[in-house]
N, C-alpha and C positions, 0 to 999 in steps of 0.2 A: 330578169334572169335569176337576180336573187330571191324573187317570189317563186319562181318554178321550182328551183331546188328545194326549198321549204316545202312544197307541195307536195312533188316528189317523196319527201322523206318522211311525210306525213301519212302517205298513203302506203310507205311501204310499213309504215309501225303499224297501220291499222288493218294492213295483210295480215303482220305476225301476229299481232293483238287477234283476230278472228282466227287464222287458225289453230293458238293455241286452244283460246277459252271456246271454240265454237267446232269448229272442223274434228281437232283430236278426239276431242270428249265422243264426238257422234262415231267417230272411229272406234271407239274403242268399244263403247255398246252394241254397235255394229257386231263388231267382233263375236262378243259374248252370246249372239244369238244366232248367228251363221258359221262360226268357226268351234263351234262349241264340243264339236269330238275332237277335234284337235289342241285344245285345250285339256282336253280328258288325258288325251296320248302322254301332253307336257308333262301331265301332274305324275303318269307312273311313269316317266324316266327319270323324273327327279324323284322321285321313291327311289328304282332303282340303283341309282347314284349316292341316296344317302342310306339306303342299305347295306352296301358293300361298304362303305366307312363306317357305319354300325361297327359292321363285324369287325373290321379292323380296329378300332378304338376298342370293344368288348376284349380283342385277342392280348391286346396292350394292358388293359388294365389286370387283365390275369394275369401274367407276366408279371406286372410289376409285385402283385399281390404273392407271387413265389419269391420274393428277394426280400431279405431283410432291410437291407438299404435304403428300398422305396415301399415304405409299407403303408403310409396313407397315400393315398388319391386323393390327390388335390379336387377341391370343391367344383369348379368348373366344369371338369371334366365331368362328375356325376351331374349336376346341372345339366349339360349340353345332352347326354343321353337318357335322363327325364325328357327332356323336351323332342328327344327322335321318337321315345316311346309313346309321349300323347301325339305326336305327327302323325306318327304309322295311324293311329285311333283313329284319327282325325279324317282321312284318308280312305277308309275304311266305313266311314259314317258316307261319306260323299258319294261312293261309291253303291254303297247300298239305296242308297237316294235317288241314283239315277236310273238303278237297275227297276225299282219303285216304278219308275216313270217311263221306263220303257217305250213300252206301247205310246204313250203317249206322245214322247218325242219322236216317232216313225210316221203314224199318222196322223197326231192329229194336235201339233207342238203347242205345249201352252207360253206362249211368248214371255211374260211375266214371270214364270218358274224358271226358264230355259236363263234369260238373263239374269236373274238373281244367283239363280247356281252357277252360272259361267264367273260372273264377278268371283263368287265365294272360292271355285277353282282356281280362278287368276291367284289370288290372293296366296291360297295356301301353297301354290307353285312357286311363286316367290318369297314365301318364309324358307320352305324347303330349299329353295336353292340356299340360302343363306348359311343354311344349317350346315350341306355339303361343304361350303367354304370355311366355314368356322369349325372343321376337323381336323385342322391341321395343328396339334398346341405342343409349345415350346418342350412341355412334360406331361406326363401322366399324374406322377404322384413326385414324395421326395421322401427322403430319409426323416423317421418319426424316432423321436426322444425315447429311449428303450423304458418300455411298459415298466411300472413300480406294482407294490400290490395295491398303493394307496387307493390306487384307481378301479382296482377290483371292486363288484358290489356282493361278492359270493359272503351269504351271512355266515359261512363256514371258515374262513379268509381270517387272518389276524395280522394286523400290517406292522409287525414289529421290527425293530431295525435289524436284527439277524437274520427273519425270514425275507427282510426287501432284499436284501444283500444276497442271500444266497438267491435268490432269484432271477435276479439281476445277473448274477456269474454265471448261471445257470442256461439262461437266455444268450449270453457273449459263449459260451464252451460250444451251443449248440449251430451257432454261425459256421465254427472252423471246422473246413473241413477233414483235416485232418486229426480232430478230436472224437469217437465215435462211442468211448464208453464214461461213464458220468457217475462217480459216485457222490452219494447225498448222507452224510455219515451226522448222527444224532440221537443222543438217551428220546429211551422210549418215553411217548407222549410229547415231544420238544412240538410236533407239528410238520413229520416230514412227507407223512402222504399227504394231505390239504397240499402240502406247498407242489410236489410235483405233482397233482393231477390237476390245477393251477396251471402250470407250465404245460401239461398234457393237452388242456382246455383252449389256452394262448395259442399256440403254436399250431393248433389245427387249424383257429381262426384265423390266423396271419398267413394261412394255408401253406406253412414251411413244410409240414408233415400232410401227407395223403392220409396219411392212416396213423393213430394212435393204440398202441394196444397197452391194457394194464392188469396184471397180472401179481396176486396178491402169491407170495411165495409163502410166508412163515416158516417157523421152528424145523417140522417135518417135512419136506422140499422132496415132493414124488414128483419124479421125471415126467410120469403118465401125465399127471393130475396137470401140471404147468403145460403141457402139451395141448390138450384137450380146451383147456381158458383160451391160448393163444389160436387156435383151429376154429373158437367160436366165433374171435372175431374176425376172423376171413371167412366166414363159412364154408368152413374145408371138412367132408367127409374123408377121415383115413380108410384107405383102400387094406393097406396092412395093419397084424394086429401086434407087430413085435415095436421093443419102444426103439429099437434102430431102424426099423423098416418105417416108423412115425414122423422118425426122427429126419430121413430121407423124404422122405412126403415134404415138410415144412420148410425145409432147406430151399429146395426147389421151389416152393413155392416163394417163399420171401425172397429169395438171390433175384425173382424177374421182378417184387414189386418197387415203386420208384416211391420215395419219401417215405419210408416207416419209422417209429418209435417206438417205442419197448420197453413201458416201465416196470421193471422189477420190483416188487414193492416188499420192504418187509424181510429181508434178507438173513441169516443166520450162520450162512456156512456156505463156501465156495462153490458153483456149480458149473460146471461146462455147457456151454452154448452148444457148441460142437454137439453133445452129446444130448442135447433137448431136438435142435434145429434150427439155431436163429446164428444166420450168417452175419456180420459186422457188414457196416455201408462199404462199397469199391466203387467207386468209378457210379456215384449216385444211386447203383443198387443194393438193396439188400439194410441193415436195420443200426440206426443209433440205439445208444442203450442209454436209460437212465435205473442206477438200482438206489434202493435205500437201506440202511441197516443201523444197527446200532450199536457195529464193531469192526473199528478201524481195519482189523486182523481181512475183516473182509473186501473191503477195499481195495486194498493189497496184495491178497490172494487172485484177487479177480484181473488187479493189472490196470485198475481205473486210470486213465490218462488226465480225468482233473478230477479230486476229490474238496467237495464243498463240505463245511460244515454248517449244522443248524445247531445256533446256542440258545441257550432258554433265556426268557424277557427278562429283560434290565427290574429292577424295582420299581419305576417311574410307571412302567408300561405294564405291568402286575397288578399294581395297585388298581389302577385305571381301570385296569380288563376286570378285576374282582368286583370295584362299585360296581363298574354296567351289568353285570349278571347276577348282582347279588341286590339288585337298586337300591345302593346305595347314593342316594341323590342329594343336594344342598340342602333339603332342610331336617334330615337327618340330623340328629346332636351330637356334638364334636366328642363327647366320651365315649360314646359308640362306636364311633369312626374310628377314632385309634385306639379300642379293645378288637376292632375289625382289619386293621392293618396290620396287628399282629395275628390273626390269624391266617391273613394272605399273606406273610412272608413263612409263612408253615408250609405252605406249596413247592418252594425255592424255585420261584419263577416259572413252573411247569403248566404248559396253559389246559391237557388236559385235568390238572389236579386242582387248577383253578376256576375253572367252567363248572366241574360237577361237587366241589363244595360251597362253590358259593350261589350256584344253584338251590343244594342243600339247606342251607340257611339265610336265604332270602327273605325268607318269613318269620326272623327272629329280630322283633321287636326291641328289645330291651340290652343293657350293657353285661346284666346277670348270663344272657344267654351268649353272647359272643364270649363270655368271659370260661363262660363252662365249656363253650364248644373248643376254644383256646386250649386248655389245661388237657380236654382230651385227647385232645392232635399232641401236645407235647409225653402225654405220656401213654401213648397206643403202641403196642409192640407186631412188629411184622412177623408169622410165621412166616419160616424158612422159605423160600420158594427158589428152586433153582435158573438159572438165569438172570436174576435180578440185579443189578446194582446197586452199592450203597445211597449212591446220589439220586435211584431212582423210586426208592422205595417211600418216598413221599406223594408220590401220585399215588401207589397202590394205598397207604394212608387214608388219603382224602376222600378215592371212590368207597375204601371202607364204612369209612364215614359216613359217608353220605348213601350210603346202605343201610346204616343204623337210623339215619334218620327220617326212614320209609315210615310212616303213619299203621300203614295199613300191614298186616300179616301178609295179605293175597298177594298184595304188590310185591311184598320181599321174596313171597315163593315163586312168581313168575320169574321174579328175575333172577333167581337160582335156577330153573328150570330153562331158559336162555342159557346162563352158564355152562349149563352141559353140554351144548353144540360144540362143535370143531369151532377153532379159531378162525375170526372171517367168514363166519357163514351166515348166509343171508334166512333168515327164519322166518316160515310161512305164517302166518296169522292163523289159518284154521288147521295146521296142523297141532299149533298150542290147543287152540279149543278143542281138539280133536286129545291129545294127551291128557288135559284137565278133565276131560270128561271122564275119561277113560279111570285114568287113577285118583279120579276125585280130589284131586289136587285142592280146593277149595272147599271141599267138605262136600256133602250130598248135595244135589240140586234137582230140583222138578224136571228139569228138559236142558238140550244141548244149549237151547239159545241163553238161559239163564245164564248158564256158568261163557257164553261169546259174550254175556255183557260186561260179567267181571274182567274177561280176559283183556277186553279193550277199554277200559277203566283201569287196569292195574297199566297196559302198555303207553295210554297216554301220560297217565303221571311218570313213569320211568324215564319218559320222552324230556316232560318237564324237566324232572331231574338230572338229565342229561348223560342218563344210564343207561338210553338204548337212541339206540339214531335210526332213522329212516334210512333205508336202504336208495330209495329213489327208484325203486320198481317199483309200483302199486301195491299193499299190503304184505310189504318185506321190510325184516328188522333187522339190524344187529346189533350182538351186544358190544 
């Protein structure tokens, strides 16, 4: 009895034992050579399936990419949608492979292909489903540690603790909603366009803003002229030509658009919105403002709801910025260095007045020559210039300076002949060549290209010297 049952249970392990390793296997190869469109079917409803979760997870993560709140995407989640995207590929390859083989699998099936691709089917059917089920995640992204500039790589960028600060506050005012105008109040040259076009930059990427427009006002603030900058970046043809019928055009149009920004740049004197066209945020439409200026008065005037200041760099961080641009480096000799550090506090922390003199005298060797370049800054006198500041007439100082200390004639008359443009005006390369030729600016020359080589010999060192900057349109300059 006791031997039957052992028998018994012997033959039934050797059933399971054969069907598993013997019966299933041949079932399932089976499969992959007789069931093999219906395999095909499998694989595009689980496409299907992990399509519409695609889209769903893609719709989520945009979402979260409008909120401040949840501004990174958790890694996963980009992970899992790399891997829909080599699927769908993937998918796609299979697909074309089969269509390859058409004809062949109708009439005249090659057994060997037919199975190997059915397996490769199976397979990817069941990553895919995998995939569908691993859509469902706790989160998309979370709330990221508010951007510093530290983290900036813009070579134009100075991460000093004034401008992280104001940036920082800058970024917190533009969360609330009920904050919608922004002034950014600082002596000229402190650094306050870099910092808000910065903020301009940030904030499109963290797609809080649709649209960033930036708009250089200066001194002279023509209704038209700010009209026309802001219409380029909508590409908005005005139908009318009066500046209230303009002014009507833009309204309208910015009251429908959803996320705008508005950087004023450059401010001087009060100006009405109302009377340009650019409506305040309501109820998510219509435009935040950021302006900049360099007088409280305006601020004020304008009704700014948070007003930031930008202050010029501590001494710590003056100095610092003077060696890196004047390379001043450790094996430099320490008399030099502090004949050089009094020169950099001749700037009074102003980082335009310390880029372009100590650009200036980069190439000054010896302690005699920081020592004379010293004593010049101490005793250089500002003509008069209206608008200027006492505190800020050390930049105007140091670009002097560093004007004086152009090598070349050509170079100095280019960049007086820059000079003469409108303030903020982007300057064509061959229309200089074009005026040099013209008025022999450089003395006689054989042919136009002659006097285009000087022109762009005298523009690259100005470059060096940090006397004229790259507009960032192709052969556009300013001074």
């Amino acid at each position: 009895m006791a031997g039957a049952f052992f028998t018994g249970a012997a033959s039934n392990a050797v059933g399971t034992l054969m069907g598993d390793y013997l019966v299933k296997p041949i079932d399932r190869r089976i499969r992959y050579l007789f069931r093999f469109h219906k395999l095909i079917e499998d694989l595009h409803q689980q496409q299907s399936y992990l399509k519409r979760e695609q889209t769903r997870v893609e719709e989520d993560v945009k979402e979260a990419k409008l909120q401040i709140q949840t501004q990174v995407i958790e890694d996963y989640v980009d992970e899992w949608l790399t891997n829909v995207e080599n699927a769908s590929k993937d998918v796609q390859n299979l697909d074309s492979r089969v269509e390859e083989n058409k004809r062949c699998l109708r009439w005249c099936p090659n057994w060997c292909w037919r199975y190997q691709l059915g397996k490769e089917i199976e397979k990817k059917t069941v990553y895919i489903s995998k995939l569908v089920k691993d859509s469902h995640f706790e989160r998309i992204g979370h709330r990221a540690e508010l951007p510093c500039l530290e983290s900036f790589t813009s070579k134009d960028i100075l991460a000093s603790k004034s401008s992280t600060a104001a940036f920082n506050k800058i970024m917190e005012a533009l969360k609330d909603d009920k904050v919608n105008l922004i002034g950014v109040w600082g002596m000229g040259g402190v650094g306050k366009t870099t910092l808000v076009k910065e903020v301009g930059k940030k904030t499109k990427e963290l797609g809080r803003f649709r649209k960033v427009i930036e708009v250089v006002v200066s001194q002279k603030s023509i209704i038209e002229n700010i009209q026309d900058k802001i219409a380029d970046f909508l590409d908005l043809k005005f139908k009318k030509k009066t500046k209230e019928g303009r002014a009507e055009e833009l309204w309208l149009r910015l009251k429908n658009e959803e996320k705008v920004l508005v950087i004023l740049d450059d401010m001087w004197k009060e100006v009405h919105l109302k009377e340009i066209g650019i409506p305040l945020n309501e109820n998510g439409k219509g435009c935040k403002i950021i302006l900049t200026t360099r007088l409280m008065k305006v601020c004020d005037s304008m009704e700014c709801q948070v007003i930031i200041p930008v202050d010029v760099l501590d001494s710590d961080e003056a100095w610092a910025l003077f060696r890196k641009k004047a390379n001043l480096n450790e094996r430099v000799s320490r008399d030099i260095l502090e004949e050089a550090e009094k020169v950099a506090e001749e700037c009074k922390g102003l980082p335009v007045a310390i880029v372009t003199l100590a650009a200036a005298l980069k190439k000054t060797k010896t302690r005699e020559g920081w020592e004379v370049a010293r004593k010049k800054l101490e005793s250089s006198r500002l003509v008069e210039i209206g608008n200027i500041g006492e505190e800020e007439k050390n930049a105007y100082l140091c670009i002097k300076m560093s004007y004086d200390y152009l090598k070349k004639e050509t170079t100095k008359r280019c960049f007086l002949w820059c000079g003469l443009y409108p303030e903020d005006h982007s300057i064509e390369v061959e229309d200089l060549v074009r005026y040099a030729w013209c008025l022999e600016l450089f003395g006689k020359a054989d042919s136009i290209g002659e006097v285009r080589i000087q022109v762009l010999e005298a523009i690259d060192y100005l470059k060096d010297s940090c006397l004229l900057l790259e507009d960032g349109d192709g052969g556009r300059y300013g001074p």
